[in-house]
Biopython code that builds the backbone (N, CA, C, O; Angstrom):
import numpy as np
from Bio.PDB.StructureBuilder import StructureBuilder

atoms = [
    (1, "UNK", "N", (-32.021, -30.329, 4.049)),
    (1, "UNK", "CA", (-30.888, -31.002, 4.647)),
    (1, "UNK", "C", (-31.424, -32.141, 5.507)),
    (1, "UNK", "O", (-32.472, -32.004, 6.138)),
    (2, "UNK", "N", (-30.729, -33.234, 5.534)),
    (2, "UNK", "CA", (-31.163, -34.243, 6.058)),
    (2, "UNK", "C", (-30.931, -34.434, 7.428)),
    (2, "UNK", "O", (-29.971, -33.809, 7.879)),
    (3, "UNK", "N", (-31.586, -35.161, 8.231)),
    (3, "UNK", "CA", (-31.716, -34.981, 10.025)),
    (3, "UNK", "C", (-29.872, -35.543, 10.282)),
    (3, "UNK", "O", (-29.433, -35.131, 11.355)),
    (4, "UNK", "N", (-29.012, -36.248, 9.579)),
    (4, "UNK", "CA", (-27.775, -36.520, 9.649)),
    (4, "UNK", "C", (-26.728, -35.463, 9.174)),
    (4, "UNK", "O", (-25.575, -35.361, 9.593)),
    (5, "UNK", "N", (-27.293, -34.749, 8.291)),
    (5, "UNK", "CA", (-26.335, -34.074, 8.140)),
    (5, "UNK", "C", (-26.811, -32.664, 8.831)),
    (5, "UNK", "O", (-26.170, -31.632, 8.630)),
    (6, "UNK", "N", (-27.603, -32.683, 9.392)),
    (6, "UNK", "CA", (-27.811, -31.271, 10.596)),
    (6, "UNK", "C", (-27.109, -31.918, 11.374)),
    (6, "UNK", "O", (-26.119, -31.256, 11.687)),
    (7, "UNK", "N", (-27.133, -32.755, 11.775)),
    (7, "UNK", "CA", (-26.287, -33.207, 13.145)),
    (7, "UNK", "C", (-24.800, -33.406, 12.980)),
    (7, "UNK", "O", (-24.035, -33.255, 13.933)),
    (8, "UNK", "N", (-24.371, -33.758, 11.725)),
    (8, "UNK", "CA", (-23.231, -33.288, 11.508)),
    (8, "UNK", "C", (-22.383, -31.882, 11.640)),
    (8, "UNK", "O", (-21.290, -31.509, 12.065)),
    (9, "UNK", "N", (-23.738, -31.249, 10.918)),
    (9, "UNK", "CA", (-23.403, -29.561, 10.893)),
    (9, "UNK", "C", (-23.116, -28.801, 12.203)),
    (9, "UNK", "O", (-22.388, -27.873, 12.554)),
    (10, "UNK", "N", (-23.990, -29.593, 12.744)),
    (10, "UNK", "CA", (-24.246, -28.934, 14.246)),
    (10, "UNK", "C", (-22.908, -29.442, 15.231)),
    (10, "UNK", "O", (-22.429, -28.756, 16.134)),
    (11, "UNK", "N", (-22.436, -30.809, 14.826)),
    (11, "UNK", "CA", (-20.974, -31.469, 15.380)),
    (11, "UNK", "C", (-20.056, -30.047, 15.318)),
    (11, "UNK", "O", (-19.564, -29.323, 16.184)),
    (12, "UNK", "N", (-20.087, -30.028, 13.786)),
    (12, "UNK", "CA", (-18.706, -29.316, 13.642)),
    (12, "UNK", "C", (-18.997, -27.960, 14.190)),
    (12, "UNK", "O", (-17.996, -27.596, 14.808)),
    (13, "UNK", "N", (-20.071, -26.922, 14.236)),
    (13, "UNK", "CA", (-20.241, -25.657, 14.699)),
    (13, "UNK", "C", (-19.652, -25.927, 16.107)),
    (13, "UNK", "O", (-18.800, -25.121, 16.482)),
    (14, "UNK", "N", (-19.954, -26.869, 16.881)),
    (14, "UNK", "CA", (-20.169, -27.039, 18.446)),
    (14, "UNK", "C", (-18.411, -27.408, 18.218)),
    (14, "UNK", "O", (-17.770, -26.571, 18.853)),
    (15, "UNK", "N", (-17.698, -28.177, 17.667)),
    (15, "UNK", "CA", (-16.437, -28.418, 17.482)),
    (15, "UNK", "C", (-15.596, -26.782, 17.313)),
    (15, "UNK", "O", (-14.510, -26.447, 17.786)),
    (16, "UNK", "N", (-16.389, -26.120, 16.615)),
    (16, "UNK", "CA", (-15.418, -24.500, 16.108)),
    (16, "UNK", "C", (-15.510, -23.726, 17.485)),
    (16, "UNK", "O", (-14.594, -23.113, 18.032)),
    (17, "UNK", "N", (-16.924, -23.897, 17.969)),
    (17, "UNK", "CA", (-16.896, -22.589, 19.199)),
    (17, "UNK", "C", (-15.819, -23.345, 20.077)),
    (17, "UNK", "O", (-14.872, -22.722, 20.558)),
    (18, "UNK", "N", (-16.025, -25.011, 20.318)),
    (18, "UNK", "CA", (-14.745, -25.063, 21.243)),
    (18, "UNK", "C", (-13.350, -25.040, 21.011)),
    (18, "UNK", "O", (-12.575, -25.558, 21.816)),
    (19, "UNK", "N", (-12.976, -24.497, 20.003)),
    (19, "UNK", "CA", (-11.555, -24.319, 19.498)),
    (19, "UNK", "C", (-11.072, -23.087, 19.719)),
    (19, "UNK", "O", (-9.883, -22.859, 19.941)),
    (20, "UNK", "N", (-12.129, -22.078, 19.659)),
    (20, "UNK", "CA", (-12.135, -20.998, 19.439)),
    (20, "UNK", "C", (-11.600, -20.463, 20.856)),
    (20, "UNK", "O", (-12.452, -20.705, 21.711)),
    (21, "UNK", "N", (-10.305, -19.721, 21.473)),
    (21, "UNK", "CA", (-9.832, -19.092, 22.628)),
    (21, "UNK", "C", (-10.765, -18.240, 23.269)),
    (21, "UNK", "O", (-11.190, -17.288, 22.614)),
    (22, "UNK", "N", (-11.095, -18.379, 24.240)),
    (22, "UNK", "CA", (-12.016, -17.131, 25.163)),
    (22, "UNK", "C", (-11.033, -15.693, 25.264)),
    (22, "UNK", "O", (-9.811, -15.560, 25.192)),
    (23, "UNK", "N", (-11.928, -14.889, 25.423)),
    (23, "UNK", "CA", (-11.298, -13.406, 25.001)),
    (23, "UNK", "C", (-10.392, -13.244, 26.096)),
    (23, "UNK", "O", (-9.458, -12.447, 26.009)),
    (24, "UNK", "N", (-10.633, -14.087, 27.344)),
    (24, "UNK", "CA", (-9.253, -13.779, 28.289)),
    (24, "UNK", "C", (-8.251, -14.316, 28.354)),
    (24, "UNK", "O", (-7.395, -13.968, 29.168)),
    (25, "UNK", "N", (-8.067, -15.432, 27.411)),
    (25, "UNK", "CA", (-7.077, -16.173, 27.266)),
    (25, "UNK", "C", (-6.280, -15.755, 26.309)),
    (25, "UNK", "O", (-6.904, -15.163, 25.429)),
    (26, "UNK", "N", (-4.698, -15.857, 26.062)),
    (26, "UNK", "CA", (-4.212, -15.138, 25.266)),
    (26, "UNK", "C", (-3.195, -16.523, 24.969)),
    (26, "UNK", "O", (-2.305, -16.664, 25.808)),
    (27, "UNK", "N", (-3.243, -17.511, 23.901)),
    (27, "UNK", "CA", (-2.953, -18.461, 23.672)),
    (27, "UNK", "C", (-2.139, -18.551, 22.572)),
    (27, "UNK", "O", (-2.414, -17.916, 21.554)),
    (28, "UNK", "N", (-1.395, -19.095, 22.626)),
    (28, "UNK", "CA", (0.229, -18.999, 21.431)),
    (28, "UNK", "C", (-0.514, -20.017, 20.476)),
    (28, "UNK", "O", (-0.935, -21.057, 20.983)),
    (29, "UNK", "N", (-0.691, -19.796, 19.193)),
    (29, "UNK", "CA", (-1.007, -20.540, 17.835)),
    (29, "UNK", "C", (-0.464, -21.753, 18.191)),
    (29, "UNK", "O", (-1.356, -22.600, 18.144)),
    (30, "UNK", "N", (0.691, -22.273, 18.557)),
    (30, "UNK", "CA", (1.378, -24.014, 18.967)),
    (30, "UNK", "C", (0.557, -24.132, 20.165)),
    (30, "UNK", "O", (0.752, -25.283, 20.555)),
    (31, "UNK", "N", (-0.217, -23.584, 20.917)),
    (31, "UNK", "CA", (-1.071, -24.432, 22.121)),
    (31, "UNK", "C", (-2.537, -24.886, 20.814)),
    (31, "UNK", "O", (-3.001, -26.024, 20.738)),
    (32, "UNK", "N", (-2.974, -23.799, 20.010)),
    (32, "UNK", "CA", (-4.449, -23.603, 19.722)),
    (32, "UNK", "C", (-4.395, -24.537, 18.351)),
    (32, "UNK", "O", (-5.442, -24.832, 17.774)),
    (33, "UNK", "N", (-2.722, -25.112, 17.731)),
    (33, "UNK", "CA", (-2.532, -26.350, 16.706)),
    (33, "UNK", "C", (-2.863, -27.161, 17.334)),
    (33, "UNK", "O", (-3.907, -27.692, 16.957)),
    (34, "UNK", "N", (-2.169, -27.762, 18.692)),
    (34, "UNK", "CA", (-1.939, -28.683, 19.363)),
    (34, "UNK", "C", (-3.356, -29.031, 20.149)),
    (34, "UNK", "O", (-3.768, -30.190, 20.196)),
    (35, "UNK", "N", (-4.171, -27.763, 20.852)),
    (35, "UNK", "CA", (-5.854, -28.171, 20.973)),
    (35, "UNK", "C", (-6.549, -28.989, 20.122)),
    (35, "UNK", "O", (-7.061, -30.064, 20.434)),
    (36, "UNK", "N", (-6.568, -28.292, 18.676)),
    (36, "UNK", "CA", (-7.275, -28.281, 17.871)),
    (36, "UNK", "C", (-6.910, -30.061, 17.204)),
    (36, "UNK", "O", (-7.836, -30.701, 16.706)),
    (37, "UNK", "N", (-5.748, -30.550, 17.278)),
    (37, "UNK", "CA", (-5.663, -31.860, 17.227)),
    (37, "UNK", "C", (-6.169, -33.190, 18.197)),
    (37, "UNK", "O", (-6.503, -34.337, 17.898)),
    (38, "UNK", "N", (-6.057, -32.465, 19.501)),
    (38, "UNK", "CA", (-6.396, -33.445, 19.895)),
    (38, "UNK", "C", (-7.917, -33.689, 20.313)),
    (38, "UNK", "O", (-8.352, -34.780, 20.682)),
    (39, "UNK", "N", (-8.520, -32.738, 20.221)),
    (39, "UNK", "CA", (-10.152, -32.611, 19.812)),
    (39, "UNK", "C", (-10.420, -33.387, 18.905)),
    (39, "UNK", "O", (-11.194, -34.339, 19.012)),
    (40, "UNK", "N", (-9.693, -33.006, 17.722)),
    (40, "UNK", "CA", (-10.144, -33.638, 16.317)),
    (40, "UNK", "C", (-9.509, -35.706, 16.682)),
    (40, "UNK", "O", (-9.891, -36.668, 16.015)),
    (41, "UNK", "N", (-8.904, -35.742, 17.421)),
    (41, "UNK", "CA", (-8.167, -37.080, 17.403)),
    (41, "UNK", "C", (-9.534, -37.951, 18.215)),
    (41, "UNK", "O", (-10.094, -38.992, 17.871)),
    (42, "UNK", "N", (-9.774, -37.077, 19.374)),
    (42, "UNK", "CA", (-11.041, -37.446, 20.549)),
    (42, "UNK", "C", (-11.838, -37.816, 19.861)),
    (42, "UNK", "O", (-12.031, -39.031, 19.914)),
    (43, "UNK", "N", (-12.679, -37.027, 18.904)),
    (43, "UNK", "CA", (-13.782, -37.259, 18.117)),
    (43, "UNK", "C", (-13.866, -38.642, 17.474)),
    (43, "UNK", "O", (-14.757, -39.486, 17.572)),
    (44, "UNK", "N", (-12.620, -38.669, 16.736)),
    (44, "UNK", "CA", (-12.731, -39.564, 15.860)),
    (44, "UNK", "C", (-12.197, -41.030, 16.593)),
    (44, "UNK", "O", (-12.430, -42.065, 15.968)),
    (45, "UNK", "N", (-11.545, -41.118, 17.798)),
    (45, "UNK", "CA", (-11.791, -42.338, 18.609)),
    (45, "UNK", "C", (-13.043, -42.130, 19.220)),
    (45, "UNK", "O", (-13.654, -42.706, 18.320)),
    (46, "UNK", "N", (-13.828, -41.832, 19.901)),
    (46, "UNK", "CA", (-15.216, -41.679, 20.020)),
    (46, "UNK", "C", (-16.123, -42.470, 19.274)),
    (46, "UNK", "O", (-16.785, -43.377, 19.780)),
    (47, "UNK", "N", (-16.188, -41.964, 17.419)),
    (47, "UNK", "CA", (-16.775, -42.897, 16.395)),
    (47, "UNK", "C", (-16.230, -44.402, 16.561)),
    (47, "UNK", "O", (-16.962, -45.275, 16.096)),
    (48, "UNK", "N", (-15.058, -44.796, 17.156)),
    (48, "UNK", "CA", (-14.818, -45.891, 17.143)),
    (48, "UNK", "C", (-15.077, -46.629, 18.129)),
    (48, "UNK", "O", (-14.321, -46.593, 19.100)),
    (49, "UNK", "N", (-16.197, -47.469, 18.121)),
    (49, "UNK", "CA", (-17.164, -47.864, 19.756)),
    (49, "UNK", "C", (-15.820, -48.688, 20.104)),
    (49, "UNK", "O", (-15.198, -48.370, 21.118)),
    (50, "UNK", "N", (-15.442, -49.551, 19.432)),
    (50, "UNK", "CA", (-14.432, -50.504, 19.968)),
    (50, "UNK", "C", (-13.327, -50.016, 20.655)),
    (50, "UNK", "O", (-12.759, -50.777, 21.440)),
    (51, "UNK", "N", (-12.905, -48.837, 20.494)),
    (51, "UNK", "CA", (-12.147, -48.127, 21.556)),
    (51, "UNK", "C", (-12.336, -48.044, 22.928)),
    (51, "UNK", "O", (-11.454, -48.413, 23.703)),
    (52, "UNK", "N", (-13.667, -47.484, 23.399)),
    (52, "UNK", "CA", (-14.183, -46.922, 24.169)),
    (52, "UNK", "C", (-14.004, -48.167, 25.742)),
    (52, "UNK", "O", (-14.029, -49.389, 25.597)),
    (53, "UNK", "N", (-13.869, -47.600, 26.856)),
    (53, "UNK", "CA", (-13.904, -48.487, 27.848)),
    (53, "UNK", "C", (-15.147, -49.107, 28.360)),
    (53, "UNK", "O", (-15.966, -48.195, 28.465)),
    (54, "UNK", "N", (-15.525, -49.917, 28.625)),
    (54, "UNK", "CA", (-16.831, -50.930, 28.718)),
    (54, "UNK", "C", (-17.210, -50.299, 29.976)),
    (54, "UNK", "O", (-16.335, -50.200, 30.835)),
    (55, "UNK", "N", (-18.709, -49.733, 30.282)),
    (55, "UNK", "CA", (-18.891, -49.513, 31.143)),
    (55, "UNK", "C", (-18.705, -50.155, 32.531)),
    (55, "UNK", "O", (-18.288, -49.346, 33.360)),
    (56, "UNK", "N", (-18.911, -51.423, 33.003)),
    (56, "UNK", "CA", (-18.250, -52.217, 33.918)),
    (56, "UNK", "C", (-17.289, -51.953, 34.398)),
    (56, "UNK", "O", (-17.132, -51.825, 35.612)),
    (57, "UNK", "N", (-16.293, -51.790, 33.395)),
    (57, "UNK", "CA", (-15.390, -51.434, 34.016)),
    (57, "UNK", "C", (-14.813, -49.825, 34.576)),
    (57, "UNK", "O", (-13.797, -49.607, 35.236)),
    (58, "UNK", "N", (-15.436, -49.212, 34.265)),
    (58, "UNK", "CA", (-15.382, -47.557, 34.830)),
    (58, "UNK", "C", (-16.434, -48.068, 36.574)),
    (58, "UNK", "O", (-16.088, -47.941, 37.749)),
    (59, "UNK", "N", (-17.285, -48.440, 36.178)),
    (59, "UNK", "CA", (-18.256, -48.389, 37.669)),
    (59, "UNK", "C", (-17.067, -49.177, 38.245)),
    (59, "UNK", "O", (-16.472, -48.439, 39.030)),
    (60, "UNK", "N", (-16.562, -50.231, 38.173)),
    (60, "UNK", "CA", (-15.534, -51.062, 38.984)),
    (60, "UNK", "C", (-14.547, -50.359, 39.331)),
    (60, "UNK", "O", (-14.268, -50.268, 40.527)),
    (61, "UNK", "N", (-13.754, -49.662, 38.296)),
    (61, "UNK", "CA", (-12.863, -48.487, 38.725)),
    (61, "UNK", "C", (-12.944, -47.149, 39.991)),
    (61, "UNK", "O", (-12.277, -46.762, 40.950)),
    (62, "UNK", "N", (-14.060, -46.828, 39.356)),
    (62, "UNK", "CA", (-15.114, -46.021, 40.138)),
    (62, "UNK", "C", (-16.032, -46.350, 41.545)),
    (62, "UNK", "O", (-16.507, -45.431, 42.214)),
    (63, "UNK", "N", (-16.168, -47.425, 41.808)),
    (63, "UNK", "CA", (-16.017, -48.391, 43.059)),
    (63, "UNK", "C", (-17.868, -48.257, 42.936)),
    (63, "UNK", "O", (-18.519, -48.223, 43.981)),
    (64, "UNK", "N", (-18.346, -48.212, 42.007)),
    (64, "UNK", "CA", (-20.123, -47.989, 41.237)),
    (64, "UNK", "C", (-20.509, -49.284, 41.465)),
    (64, "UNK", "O", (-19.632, -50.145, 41.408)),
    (65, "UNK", "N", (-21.667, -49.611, 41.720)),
    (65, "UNK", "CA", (-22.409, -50.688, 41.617)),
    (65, "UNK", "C", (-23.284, -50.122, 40.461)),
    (65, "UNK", "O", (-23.504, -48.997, 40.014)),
    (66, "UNK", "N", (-23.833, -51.839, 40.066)),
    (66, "UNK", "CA", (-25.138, -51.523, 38.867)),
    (66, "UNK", "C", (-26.268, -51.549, 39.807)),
    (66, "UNK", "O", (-27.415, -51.369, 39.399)),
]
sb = StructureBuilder()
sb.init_structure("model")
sb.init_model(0)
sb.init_chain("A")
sb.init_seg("    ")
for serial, (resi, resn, name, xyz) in enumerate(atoms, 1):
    if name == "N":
        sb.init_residue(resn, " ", resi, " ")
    sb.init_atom(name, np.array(xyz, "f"), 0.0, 1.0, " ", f" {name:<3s}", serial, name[0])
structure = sb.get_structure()
């Protein structure tokens, strides 16, 4: 398997455990649809650098110097 698609593999494992409800939580299937989308929505704006907010402007927000 190639060093990209381990890291793929490894995306989605790390994507399942966080979908997955902790044993003390007792979560209605319409919260664990509605998780499970917007994870999957995150991700895939993520891949899209042009989305993402320019660092500058978070430190400016954030009252950060460089």
């Amino acid at each position: 398997m190639s060093d990209a698609q381990s890291q793929d593999q490894l995306a989605k494992d790390q994507l399942e455990d966080h979908l997955q409800p902790s044993s003390l939580e007792t979560q209605s299937s319409d919260y664990l649809t509605w998780k499970a989308s917007k994870v999957k929505i995150a991700l895939a704006e993520a891949d899209d650098r042009s989305k993402l907010t320019p660092a500058h402007e978070v430190w400016d927000k954030l009252g950060l110097e460089r």
